[in-house]
PDB file of the backbone (N, CA, C, O) and the ligand in Angstrom, with CONECT records:
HET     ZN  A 101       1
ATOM      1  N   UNK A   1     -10.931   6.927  -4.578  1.00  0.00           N
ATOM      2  CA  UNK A   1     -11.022   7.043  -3.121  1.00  0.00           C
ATOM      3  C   UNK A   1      -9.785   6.433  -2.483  1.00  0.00           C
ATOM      4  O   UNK A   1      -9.254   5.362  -2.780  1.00  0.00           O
ATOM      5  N   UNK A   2      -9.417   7.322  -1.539  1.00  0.00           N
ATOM      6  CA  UNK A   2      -7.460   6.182  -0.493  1.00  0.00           C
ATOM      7  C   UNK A   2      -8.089   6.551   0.163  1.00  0.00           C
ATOM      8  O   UNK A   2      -8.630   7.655   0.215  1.00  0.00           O
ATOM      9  N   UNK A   3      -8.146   5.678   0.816  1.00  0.00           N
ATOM     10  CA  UNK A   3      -8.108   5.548   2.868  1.00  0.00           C
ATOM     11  C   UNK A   3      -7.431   5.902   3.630  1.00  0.00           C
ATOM     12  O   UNK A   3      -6.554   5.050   3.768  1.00  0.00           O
ATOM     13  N   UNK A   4      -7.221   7.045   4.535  1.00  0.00           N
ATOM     14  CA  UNK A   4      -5.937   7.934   4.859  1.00  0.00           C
ATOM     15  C   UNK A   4      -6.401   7.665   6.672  1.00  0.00           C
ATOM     16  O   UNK A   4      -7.515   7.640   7.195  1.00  0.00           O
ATOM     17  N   UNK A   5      -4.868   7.476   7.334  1.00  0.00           N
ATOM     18  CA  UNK A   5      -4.941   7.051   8.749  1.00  0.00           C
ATOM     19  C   UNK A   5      -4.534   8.450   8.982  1.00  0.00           C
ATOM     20  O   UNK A   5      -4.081   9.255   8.169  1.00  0.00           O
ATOM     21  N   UNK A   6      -4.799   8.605  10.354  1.00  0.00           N
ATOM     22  CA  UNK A   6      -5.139   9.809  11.172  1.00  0.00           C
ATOM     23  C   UNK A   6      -3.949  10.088  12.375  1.00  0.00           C
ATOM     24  O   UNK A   6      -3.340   9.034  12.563  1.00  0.00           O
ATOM     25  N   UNK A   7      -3.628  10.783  12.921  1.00  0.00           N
ATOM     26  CA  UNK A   7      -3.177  10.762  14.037  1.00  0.00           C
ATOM     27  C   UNK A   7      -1.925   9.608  13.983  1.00  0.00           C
ATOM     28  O   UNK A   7      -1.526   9.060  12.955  1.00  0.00           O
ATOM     29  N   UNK A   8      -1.437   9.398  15.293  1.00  0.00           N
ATOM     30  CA  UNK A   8      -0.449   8.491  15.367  1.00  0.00           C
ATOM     31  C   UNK A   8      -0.066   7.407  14.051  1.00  0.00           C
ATOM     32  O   UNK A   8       1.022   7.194  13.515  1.00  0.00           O
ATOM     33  N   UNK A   9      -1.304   6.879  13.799  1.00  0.00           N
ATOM     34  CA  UNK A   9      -1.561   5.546  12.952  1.00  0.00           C
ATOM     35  C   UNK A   9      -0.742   6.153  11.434  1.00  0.00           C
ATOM     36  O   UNK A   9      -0.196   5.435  10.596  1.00  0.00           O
ATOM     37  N   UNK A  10      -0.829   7.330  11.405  1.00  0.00           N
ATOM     38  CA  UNK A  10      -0.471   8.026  10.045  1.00  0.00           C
ATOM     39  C   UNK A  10       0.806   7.289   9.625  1.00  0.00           C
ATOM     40  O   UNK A  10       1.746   7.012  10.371  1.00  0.00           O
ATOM     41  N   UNK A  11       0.701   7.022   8.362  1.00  0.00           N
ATOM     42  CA  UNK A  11       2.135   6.290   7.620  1.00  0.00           C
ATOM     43  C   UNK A  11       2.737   7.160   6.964  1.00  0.00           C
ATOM     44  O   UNK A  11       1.945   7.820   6.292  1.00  0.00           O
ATOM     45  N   UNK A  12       4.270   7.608   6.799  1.00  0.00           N
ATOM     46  CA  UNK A  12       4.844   8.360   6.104  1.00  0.00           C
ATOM     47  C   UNK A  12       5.715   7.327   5.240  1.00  0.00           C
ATOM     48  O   UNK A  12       6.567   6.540   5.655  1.00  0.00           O
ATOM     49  N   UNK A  13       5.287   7.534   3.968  1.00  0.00           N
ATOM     50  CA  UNK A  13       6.083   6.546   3.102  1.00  0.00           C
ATOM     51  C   UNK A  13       7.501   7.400   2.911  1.00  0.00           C
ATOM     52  O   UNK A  13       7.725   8.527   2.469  1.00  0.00           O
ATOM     53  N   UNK A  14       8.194   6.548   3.346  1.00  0.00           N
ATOM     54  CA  UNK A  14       9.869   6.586   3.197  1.00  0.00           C
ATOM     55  C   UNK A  14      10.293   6.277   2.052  1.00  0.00           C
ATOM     56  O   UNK A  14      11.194   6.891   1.481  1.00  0.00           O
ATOM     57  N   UNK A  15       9.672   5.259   1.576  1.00  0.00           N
ATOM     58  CA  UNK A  15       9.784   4.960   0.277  1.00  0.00           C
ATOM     59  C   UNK A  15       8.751   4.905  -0.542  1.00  0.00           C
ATOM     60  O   UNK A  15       7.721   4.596   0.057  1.00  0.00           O
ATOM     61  N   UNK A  16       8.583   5.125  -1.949  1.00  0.00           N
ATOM     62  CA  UNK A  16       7.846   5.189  -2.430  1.00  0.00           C
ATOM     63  C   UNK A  16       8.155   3.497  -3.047  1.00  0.00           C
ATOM     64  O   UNK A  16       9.216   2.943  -3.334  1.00  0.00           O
ATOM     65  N   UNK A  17       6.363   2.890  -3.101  1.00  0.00           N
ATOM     66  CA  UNK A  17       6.184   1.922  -3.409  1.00  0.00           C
ATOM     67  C   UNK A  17       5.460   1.781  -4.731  1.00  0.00           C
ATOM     68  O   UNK A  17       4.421   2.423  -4.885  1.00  0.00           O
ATOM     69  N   UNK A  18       5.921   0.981  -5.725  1.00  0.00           N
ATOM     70  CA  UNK A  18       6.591   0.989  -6.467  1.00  0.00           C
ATOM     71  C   UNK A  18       7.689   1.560  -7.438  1.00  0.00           C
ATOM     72  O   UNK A  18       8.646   1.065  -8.034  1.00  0.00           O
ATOM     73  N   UNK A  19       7.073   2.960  -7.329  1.00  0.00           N
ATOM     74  CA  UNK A  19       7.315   4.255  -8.203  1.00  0.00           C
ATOM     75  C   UNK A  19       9.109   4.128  -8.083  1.00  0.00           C
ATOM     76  O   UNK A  19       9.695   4.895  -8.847  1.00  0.00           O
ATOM     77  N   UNK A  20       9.822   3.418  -7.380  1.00  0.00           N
ATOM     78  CA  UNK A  20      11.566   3.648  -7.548  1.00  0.00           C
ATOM     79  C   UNK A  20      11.652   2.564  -8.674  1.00  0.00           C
ATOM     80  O   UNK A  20      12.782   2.275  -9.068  1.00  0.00           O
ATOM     81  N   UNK A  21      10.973   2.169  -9.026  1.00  0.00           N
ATOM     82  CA  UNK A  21      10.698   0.993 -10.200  1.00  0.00           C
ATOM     83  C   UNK A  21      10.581   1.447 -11.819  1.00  0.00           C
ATOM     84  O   UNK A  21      11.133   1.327 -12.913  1.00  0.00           O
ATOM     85  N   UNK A  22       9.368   2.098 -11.085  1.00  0.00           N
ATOM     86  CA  UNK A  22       8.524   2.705 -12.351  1.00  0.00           C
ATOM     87  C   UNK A  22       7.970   4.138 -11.832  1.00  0.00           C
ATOM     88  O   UNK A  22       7.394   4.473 -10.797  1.00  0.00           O
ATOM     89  N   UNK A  23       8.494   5.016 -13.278  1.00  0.00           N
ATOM     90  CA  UNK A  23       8.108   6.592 -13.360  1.00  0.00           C
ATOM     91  C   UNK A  23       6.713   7.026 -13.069  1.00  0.00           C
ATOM     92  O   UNK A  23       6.414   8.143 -12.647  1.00  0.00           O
ATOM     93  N   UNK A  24       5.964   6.153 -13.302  1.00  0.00           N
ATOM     94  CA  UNK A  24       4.336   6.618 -13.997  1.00  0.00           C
ATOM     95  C   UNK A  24       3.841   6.068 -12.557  1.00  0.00           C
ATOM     96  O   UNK A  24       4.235   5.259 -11.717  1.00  0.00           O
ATOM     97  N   UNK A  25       2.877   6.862 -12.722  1.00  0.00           N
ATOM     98  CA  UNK A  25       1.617   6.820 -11.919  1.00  0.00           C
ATOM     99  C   UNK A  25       1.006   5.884 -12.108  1.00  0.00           C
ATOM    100  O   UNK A  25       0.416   5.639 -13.160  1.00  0.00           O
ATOM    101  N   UNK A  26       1.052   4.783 -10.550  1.00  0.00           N
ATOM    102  CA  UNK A  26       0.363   3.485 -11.099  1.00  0.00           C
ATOM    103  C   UNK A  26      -0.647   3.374 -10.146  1.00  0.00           C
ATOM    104  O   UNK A  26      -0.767   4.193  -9.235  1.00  0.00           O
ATOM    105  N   UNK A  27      -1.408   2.379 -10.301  1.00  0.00           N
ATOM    106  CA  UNK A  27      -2.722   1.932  -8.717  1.00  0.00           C
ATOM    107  C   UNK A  27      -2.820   0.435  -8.916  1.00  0.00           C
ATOM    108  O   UNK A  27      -3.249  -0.351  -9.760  1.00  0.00           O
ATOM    109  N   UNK A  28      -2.149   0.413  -7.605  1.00  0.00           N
ATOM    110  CA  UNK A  28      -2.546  -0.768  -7.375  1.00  0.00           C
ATOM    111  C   UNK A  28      -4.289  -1.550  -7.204  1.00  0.00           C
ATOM    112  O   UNK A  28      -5.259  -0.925  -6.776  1.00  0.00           O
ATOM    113  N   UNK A  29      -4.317  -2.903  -7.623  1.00  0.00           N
ATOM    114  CA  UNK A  29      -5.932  -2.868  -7.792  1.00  0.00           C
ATOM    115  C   UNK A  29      -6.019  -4.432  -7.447  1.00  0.00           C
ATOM    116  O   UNK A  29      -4.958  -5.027  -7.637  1.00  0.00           O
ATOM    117  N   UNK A  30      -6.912  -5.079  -7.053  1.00  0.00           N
ATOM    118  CA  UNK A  30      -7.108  -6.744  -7.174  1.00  0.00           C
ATOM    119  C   UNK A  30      -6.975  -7.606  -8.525  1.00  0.00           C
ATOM    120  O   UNK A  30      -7.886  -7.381  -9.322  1.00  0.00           O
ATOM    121  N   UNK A  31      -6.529  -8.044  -8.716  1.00  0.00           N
ATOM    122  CA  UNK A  31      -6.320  -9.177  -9.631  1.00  0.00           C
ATOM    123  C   UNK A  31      -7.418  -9.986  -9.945  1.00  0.00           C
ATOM    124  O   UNK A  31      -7.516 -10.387 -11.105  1.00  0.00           O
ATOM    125  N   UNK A  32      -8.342 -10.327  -9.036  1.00  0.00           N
ATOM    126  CA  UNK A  32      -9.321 -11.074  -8.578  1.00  0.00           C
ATOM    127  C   UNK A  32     -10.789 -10.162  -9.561  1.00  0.00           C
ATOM    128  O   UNK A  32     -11.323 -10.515 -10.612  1.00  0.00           O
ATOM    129  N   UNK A  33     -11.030  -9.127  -8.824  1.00  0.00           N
ATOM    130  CA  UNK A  33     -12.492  -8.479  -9.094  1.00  0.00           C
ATOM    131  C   UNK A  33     -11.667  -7.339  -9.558  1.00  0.00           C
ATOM    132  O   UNK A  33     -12.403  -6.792 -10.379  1.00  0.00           O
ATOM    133  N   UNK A  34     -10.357  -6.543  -9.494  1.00  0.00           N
ATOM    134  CA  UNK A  34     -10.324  -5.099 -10.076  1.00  0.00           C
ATOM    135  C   UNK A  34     -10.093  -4.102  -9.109  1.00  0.00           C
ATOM    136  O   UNK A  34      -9.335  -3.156  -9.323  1.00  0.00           O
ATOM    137  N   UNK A  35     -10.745  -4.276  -7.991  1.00  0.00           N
ATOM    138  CA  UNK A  35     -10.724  -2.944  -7.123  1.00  0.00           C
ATOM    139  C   UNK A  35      -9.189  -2.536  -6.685  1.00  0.00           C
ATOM    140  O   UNK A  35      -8.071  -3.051  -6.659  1.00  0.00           O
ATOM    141  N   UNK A  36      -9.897  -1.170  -6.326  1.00  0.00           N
ATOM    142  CA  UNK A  36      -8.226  -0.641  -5.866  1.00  0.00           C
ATOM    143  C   UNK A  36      -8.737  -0.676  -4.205  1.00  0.00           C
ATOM    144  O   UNK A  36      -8.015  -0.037  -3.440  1.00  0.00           O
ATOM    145  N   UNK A  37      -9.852  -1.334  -3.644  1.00  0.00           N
ATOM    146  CA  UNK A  37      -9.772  -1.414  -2.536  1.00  0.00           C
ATOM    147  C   UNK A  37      -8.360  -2.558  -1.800  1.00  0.00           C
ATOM    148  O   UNK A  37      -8.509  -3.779  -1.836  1.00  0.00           O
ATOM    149  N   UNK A  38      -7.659  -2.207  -1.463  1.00  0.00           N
ATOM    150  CA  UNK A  38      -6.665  -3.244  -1.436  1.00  0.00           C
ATOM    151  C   UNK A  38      -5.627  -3.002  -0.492  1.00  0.00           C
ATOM    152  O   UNK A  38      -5.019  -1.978  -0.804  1.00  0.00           O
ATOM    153  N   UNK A  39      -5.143  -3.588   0.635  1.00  0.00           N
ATOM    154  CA  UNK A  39      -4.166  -3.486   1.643  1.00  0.00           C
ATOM    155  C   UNK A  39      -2.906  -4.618   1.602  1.00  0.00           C
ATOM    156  O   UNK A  39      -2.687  -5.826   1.520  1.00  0.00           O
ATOM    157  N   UNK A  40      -2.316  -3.438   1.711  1.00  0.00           N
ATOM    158  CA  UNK A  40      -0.489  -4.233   2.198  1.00  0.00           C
ATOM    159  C   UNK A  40      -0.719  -4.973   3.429  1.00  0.00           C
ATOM    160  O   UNK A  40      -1.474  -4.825   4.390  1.00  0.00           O
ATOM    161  N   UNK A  41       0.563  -6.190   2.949  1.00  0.00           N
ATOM    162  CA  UNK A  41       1.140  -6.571   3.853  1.00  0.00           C
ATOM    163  C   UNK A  41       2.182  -6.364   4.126  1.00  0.00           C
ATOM    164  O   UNK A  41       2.955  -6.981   3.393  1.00  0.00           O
ATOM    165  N   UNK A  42       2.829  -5.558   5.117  1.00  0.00           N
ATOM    166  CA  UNK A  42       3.706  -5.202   5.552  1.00  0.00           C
ATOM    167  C   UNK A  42       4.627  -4.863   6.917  1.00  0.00           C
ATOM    168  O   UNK A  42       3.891  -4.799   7.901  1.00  0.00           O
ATOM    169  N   UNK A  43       5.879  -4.656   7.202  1.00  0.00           N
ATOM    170  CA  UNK A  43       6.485  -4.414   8.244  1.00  0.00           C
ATOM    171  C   UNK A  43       6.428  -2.727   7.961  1.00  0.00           C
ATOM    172  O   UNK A  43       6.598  -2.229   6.849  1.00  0.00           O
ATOM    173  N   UNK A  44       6.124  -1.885   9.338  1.00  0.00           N
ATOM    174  CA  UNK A  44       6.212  -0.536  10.137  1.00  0.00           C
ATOM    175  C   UNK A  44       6.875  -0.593  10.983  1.00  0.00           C
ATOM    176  O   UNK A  44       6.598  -1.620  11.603  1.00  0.00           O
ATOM    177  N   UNK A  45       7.850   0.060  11.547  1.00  0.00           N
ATOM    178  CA  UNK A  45       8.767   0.396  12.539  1.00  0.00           C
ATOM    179  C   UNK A  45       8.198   1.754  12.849  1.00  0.00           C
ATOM    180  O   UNK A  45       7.465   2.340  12.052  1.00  0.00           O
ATOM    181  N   UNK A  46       8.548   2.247  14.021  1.00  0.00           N
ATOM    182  CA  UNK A  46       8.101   3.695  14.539  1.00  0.00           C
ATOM    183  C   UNK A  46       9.059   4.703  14.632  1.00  0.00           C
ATOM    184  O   UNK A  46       9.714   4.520  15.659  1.00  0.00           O
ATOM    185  N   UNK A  47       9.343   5.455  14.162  1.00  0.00           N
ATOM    186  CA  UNK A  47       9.982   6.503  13.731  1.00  0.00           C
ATOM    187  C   UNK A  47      10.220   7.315  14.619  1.00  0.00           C
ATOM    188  O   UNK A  47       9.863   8.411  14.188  1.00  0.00           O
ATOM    189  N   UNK A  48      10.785   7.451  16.032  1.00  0.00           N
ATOM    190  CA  UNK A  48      10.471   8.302  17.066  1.00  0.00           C
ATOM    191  C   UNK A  48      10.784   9.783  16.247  1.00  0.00           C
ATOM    192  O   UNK A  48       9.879  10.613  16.341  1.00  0.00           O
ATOM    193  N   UNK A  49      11.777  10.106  15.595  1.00  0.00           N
ATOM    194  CA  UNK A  49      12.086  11.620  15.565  1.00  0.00           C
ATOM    195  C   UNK A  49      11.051  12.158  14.433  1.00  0.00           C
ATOM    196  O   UNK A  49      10.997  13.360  14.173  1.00  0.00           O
ATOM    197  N   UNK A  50      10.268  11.242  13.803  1.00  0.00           N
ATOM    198  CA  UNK A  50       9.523  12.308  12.697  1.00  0.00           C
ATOM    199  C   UNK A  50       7.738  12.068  13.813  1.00  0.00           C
ATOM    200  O   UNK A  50       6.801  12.850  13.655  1.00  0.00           O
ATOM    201  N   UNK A  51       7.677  10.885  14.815  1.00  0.00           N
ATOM    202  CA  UNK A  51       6.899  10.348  15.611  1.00  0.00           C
ATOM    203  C   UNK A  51       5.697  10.166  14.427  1.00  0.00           C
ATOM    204  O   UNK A  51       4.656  10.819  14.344  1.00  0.00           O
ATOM    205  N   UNK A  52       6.126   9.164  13.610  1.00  0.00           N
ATOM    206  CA  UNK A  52       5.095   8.429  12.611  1.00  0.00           C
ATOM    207  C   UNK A  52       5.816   6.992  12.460  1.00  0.00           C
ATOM    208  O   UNK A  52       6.928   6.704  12.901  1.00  0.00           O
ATOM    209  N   UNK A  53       4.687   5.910  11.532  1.00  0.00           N
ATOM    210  CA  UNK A  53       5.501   4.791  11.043  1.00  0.00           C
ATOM    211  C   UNK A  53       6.135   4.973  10.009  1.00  0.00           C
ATOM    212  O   UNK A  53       5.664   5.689   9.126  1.00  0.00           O
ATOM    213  N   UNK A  54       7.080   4.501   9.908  1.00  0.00           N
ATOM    214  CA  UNK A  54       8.194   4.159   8.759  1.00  0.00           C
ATOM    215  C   UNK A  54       7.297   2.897   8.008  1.00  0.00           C
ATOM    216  O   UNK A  54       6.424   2.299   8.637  1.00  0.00           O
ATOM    217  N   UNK A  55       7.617   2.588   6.639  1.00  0.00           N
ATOM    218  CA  UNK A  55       7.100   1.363   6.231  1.00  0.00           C
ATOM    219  C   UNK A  55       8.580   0.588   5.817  1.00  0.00           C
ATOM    220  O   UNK A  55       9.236   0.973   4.849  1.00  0.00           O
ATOM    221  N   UNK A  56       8.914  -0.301   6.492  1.00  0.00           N
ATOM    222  CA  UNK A  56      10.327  -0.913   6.127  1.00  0.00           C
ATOM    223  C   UNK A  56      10.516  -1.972   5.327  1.00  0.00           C
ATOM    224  O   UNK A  56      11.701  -2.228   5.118  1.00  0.00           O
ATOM    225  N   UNK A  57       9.445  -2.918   4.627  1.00  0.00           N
ATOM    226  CA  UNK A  57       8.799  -3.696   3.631  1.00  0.00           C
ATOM    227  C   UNK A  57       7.389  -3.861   3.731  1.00  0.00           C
ATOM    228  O   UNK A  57       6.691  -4.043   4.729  1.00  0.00           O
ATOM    229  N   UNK A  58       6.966  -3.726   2.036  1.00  0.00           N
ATOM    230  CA  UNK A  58       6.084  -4.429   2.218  1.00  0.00           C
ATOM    231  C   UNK A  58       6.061  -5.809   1.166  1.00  0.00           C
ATOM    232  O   UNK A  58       6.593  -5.742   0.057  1.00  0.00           O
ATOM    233  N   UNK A  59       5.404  -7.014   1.639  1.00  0.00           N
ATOM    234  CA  UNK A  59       5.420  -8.377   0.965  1.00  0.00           C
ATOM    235  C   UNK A  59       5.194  -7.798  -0.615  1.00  0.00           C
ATOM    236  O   UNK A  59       4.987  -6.764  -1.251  1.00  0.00           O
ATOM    237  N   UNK A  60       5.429  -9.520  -0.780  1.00  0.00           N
ATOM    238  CA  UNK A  60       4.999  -9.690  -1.637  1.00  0.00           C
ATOM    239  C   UNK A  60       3.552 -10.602  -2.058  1.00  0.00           C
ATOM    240  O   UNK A  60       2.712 -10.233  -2.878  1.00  0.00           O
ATOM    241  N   UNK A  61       3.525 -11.749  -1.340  1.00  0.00           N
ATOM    242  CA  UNK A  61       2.385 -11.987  -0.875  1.00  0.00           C
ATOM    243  C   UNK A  61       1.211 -11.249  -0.023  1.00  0.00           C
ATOM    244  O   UNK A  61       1.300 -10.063   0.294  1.00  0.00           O
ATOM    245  N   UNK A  62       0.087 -12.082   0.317  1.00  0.00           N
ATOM    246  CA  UNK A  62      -0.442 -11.624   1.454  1.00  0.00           C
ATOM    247  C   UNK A  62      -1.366 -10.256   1.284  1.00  0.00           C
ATOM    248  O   UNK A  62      -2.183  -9.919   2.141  1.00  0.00           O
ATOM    249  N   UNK A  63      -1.223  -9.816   0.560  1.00  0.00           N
ATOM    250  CA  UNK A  63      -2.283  -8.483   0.348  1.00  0.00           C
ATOM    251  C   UNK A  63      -3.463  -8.898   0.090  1.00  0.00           C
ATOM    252  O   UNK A  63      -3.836  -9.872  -0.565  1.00  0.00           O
ATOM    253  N   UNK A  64      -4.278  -7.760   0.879  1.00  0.00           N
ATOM    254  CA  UNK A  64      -6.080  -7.868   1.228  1.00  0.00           C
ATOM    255  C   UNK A  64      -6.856  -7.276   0.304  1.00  0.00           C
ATOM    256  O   UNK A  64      -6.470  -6.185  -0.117  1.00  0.00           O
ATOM    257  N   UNK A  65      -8.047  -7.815  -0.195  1.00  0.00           N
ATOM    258  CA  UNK A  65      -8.889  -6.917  -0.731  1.00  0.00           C
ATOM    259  C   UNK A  65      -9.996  -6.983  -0.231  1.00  0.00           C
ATOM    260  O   UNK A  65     -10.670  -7.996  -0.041  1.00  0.00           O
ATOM    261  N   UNK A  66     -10.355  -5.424   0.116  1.00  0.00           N
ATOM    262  CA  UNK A  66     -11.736  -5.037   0.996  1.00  0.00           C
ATOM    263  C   UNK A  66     -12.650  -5.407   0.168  1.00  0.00           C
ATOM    264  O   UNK A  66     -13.721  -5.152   0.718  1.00  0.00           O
ATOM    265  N   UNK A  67     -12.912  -6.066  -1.289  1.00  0.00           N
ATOM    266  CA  UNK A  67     -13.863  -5.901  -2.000  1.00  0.00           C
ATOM    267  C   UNK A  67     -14.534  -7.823  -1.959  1.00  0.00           C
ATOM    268  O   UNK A  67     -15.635  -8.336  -1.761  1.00  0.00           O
ATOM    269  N   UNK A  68     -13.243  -8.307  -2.244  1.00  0.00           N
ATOM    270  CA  UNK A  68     -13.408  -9.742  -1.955  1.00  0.00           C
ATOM    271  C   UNK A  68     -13.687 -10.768  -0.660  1.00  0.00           C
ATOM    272  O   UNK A  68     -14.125 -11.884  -0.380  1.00  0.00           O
ATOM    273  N   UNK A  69     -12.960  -9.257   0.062  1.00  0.00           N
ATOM    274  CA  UNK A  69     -12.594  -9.718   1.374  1.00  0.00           C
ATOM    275  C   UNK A  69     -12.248 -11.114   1.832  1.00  0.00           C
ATOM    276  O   UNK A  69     -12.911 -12.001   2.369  1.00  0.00           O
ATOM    277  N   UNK A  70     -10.543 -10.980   1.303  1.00  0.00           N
ATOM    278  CA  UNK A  70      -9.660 -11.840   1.186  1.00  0.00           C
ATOM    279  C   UNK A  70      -8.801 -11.420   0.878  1.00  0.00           C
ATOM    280  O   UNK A  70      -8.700 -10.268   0.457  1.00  0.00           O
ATOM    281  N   UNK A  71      -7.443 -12.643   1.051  1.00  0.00           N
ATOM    282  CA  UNK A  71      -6.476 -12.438   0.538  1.00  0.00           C
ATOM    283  C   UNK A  71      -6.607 -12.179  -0.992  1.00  0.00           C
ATOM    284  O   UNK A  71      -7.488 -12.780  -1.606  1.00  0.00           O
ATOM    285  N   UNK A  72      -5.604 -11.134  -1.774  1.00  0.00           N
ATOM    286  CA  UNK A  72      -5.507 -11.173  -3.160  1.00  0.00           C
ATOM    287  C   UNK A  72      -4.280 -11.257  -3.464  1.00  0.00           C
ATOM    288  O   UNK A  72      -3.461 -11.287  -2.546  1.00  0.00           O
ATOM    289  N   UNK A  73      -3.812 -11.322  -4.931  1.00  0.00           N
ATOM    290  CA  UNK A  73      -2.826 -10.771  -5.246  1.00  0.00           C
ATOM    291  C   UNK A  73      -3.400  -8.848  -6.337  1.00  0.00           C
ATOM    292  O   UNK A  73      -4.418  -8.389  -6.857  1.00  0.00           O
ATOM    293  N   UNK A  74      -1.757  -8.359  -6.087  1.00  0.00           N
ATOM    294  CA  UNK A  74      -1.728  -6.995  -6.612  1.00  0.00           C
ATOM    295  C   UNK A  74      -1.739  -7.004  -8.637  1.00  0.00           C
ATOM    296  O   UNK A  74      -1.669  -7.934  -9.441  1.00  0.00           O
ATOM    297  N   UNK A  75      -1.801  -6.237  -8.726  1.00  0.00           N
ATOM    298  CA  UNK A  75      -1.845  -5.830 -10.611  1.00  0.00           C
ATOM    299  C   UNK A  75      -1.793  -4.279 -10.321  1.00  0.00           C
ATOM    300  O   UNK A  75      -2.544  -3.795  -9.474  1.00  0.00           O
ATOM    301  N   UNK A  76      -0.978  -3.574 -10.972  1.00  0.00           N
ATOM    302  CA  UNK A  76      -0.211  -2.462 -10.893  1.00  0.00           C
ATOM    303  C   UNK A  76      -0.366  -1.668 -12.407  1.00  0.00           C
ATOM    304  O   UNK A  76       0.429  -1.670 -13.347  1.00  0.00           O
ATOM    305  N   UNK A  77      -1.585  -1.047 -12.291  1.00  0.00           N
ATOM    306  CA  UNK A  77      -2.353  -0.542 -13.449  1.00  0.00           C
ATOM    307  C   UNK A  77      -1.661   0.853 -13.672  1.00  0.00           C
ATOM    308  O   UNK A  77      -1.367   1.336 -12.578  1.00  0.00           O
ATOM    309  N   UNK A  78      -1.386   1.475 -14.485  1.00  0.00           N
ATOM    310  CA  UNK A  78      -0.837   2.578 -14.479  1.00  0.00           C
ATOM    311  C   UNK A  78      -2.128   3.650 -14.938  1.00  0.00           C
ATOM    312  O   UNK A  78      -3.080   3.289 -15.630  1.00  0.00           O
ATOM    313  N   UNK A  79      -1.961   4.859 -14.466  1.00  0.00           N
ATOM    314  CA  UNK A  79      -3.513   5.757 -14.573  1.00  0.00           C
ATOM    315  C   UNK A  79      -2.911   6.762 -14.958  1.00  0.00           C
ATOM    316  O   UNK A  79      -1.688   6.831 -14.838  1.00  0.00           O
ATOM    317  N   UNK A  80      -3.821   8.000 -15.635  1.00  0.00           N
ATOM    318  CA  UNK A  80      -3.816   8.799 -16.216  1.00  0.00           C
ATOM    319  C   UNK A  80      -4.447  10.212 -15.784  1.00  0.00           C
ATOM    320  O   UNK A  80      -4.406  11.169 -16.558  1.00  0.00           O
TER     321      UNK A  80
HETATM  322 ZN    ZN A 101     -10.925  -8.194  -5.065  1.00  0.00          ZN2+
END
């Protein structure tokens, strides 16, 4: 399941996160309990000419998990 924003809120990844790293198909997931319920922390700038957000970093700290509901850290599972 991804959680996909709608309308304005919509994010167009400019960059792909992690994947300029690594080839493979990965998911990010909690460290904590596992889930891939899990949110960035990050900077968005607004993109007037494509009129979406840009994502211009995201931390390294500071990421959420909807499952713990808390801060977590990431683990970058690669899937198949
Ligand atoms: Zn968790």
């Amino acid at each position: 399941m991804q959680a996909r924003l709608t309308g304005p809120a919509s994010i167009h990844l400019k960059e792909s996160y992690p994947m300029s790293e690594n080839p493979k198909n990965t998911i990010p997931q909690c460290s904590s309990c596992g889930s891939e319920n899990v949110l960035f922390d990050a900077y968005v700038a607004w993109d007037e000419t494509t009129q979406t957000y840009e994502i211009v970093n995201v931390f390294d700290k500071g990421h959420y998990c909807q499952d713990c509901d808390g801060e977590c850290s990431i683990d970058w599972e690669e899937s198949d």
